[in-house]
C-alpha positions as CSV (number, residue, x, y, z in Angstrom):
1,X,-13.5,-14.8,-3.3
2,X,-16.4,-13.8,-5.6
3,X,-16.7,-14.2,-9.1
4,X,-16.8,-10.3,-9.7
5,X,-13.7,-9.7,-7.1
6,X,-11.8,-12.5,-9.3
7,X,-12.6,-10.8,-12.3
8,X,-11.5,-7.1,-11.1
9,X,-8.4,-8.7,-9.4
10,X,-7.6,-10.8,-13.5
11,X,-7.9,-6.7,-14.9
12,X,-5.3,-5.3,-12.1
13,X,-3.1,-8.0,-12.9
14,X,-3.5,-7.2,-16.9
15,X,-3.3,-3.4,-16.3
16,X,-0.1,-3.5,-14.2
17,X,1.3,-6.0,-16.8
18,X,1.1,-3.5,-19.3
19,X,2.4,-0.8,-17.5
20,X,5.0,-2.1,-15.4
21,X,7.9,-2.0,-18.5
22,X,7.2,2.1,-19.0
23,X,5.8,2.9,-15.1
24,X,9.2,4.3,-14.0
25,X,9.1,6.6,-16.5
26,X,5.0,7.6,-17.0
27,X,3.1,7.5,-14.1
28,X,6.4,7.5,-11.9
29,X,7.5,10.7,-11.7
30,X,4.2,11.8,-11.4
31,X,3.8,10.3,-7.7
32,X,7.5,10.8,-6.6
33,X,6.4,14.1,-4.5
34,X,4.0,11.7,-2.3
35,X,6.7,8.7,-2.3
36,X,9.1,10.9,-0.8
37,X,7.0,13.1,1.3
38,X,5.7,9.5,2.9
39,X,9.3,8.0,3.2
40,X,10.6,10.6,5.2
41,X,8.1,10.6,7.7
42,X,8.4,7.1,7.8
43,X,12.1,7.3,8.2
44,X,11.7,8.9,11.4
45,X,10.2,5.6,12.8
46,X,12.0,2.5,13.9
47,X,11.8,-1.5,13.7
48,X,9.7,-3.1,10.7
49,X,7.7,-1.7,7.4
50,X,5.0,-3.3,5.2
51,X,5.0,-1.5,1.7
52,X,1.7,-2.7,0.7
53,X,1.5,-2.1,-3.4
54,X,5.3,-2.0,-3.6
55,X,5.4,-2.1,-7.1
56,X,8.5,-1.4,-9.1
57,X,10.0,-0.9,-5.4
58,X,10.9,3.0,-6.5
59,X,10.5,3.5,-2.6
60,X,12.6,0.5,-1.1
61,X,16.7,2.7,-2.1
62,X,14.7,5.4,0.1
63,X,13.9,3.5,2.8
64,X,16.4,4.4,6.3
65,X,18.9,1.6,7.2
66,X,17.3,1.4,10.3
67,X,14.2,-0.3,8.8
68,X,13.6,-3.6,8.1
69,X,11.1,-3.8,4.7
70,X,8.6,-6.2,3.5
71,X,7.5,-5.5,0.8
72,X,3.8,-7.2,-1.5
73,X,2.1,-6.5,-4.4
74,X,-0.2,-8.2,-6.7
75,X,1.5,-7.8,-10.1
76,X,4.1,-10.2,-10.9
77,X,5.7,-8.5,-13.7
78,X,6.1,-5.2,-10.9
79,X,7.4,-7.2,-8.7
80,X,10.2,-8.9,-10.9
81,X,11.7,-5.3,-11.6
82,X,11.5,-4.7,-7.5
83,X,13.4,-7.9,-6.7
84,X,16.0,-6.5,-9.8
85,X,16.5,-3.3,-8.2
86,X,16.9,-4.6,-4.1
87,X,19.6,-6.6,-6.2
88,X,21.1,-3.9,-8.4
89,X,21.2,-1.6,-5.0
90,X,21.9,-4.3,-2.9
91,X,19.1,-3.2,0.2
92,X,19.8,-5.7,2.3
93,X,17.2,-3.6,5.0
94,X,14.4,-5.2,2.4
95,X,14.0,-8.7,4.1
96,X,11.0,-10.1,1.1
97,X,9.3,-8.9,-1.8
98,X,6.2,-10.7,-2.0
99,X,3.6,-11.9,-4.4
100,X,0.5,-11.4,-2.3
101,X,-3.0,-9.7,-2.2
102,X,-3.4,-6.7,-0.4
103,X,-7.3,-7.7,0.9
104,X,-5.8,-11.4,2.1
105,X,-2.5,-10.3,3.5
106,X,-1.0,-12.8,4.9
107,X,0.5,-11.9,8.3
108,X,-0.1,-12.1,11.9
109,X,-1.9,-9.5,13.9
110,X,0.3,-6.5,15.0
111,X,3.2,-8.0,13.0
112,X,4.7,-4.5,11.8
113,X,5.5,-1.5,13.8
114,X,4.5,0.9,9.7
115,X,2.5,-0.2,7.0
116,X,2.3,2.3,4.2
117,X,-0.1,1.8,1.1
118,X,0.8,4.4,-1.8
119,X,-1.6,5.0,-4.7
120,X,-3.0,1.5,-3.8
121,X,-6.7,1.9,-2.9
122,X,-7.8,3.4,-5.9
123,X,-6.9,0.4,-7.9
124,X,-8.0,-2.6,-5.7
125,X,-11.4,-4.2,-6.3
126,X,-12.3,-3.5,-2.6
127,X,-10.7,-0.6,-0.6
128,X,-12.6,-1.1,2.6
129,X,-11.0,-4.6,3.1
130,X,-7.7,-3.7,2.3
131,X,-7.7,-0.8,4.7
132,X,-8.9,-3.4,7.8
133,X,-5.9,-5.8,6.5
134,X,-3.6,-2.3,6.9
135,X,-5.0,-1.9,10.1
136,X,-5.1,-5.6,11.8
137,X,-1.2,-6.2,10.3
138,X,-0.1,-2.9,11.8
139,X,0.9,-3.4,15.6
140,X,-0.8,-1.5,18.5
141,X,1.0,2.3,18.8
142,X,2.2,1.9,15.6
143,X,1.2,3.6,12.1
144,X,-0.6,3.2,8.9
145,X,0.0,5.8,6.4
146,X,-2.0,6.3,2.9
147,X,-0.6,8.1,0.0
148,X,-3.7,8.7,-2.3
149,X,-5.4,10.8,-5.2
150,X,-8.8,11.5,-3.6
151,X,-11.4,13.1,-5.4
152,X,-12.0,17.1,-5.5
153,X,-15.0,18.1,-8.4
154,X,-14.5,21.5,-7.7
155,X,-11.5,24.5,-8.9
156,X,-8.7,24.0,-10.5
157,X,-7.8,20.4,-8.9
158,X,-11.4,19.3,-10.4
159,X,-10.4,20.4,-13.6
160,X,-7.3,18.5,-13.5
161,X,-8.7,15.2,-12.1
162,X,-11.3,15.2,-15.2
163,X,-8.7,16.0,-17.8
164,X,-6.3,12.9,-16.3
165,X,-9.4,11.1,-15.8
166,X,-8.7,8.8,-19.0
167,X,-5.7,7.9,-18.3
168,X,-6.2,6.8,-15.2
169,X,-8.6,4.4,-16.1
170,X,-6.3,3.1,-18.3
171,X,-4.0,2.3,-15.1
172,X,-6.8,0.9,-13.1
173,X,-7.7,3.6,-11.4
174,X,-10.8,4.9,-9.7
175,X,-10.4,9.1,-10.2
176,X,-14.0,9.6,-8.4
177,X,-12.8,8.1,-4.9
178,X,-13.6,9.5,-2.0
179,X,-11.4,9.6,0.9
180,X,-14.6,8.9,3.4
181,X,-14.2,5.4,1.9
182,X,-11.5,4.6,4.2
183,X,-11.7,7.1,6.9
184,X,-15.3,6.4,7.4
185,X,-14.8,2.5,7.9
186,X,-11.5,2.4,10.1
187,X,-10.8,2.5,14.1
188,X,-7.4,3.9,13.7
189,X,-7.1,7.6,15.0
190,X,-6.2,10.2,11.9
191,X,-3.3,12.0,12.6
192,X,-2.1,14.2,10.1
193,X,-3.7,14.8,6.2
194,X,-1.5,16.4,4.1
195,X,-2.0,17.6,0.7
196,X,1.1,16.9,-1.7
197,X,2.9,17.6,-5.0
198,X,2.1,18.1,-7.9
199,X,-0.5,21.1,-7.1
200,X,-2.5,18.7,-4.1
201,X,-3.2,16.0,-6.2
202,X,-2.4,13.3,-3.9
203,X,-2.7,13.3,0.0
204,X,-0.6,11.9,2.7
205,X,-2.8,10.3,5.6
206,X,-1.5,9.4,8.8
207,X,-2.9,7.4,11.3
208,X,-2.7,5.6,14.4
209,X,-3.2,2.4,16.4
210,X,-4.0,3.1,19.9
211,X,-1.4,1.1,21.7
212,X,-2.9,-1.5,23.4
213,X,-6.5,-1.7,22.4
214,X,-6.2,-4.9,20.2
215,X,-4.6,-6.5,23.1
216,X,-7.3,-5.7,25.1
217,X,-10.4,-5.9,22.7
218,X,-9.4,-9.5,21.9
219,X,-8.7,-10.3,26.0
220,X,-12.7,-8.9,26.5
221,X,-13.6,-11.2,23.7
222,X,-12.1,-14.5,24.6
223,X,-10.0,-14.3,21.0
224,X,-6.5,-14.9,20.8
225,X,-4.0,-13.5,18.4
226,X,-4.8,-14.5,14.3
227,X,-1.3,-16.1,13.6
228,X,0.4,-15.9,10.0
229,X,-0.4,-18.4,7.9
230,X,1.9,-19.8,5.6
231,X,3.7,-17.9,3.3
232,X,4.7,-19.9,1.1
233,X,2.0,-21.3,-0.5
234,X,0.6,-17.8,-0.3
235,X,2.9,-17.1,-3.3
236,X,3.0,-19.8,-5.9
237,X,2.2,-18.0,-8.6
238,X,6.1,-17.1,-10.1
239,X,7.2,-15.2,-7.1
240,X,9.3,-16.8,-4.3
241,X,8.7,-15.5,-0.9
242,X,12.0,-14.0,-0.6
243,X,14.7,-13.3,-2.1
């Protein structure tokens, strides 16, 4: 890892430290349209989730039965009221919350049938990488989905986006970003963009992994399979790997 990724990953850490006591009840309710929206479609799915930038877990009560949840994040003090709340709610479907970073995730190819990212790539110190982790950890047929503000600097939503524009610095985030930055850089198909509450702010992106082409792009190569390295030392730093 470079010196300047380091450094940009130290100020995520700091800014989620300082937000993660009030984040429920700021910044929230504020993204709870998207959460949803993203949940239910991925409540229509079956076997196993990755919730990459779980958070506070304000997601994981939402999450079907059915599912079987992993949940990561970066931020240590986000992920202490997570593990709090699969307690308090007792989601046994959530099988780890995990200290981990999102552009070195730590999992074997094709290991979950969903991985979902929401209002994650504006706030990690390089979105390209995290979106190939999404894609190589998702299995073939299966489905990414990003929940994200992407930049508009036109009408009303342009308007808007400038006047929050302070205060999402202050979180970490990137208002200018453009949603080419992933789209442009992945081999997973787009299915469905959907702008969501509040007033298109933030928009749903679903996508998916050709069934079988990892399978066979790897055969053609002469690769095998990446396996999953070691969890546990993976997570040292005041989380346990599970619960």
């Amino acid at each position: 890892m470079s010196v300047k990724s380091r450094i940009d990953e130290k100020s995520v850490r700091e800014a989620y430290a300082r937000w993660a006591p009030v984040y429920d009840f700021s910044f929230g309710p504020i993204a709870d349209a998207g959460r949803k929206h993203a949940v239910r479609a991925i409540n229509r799915r079956s076997g196993s989730v990755l919730e990459v930038g779980v958070g506070t877990g304000l997601s994981l009560p939402r999450y079907g039965k059915h599912l079987k949840v992993t949940g990561i994040d970066l931020s240590t003090d986000m992920l202490k009221k997570a593990r709090t709340r699969v307690k308090e709610k007792n989601l046994a479907n959530v099988e780890a919350i995990v200290e981990m970073d999102a552009s070195e995730l730590a999992f074997a190819d094709g290991q979950f049938d969903t991985v979902v990212a929401m209002y994650v790539m504006t706030v990690v110190p390089e979105p390209e990488k995290v979106m190939r982790e999404l894609e190589r950890v998702c299995a073939p047929g299966g489905q990414v989905f990003i929940v994200n503000h992407f930049a508009q600097d036109h009408g009303v939503r342009g308007r808007i986006e400038r006047w929050m524009a302070p205060a999402a610095r202050a979180l970490g985030w990137h208002p200018d970003f453009k949603v080419e930055t992933i789209t442009g850089i992945t081999k997973l198909d787009l299915q469905e963009t959907q702008p969501l509450n509040p007033m298109g702010l933030f928009t749903m992106l679903r996508f998916q992994k050709p069934a079988g082409e990892e399978a066979a792009d790897r055969q053609s190569e002469g690769k095998a399979p990446r396996s999953a390295p070691k969890i546990s030392g993976e997570v040292e730093a005041g989380a346990p790997a599970t619960f």
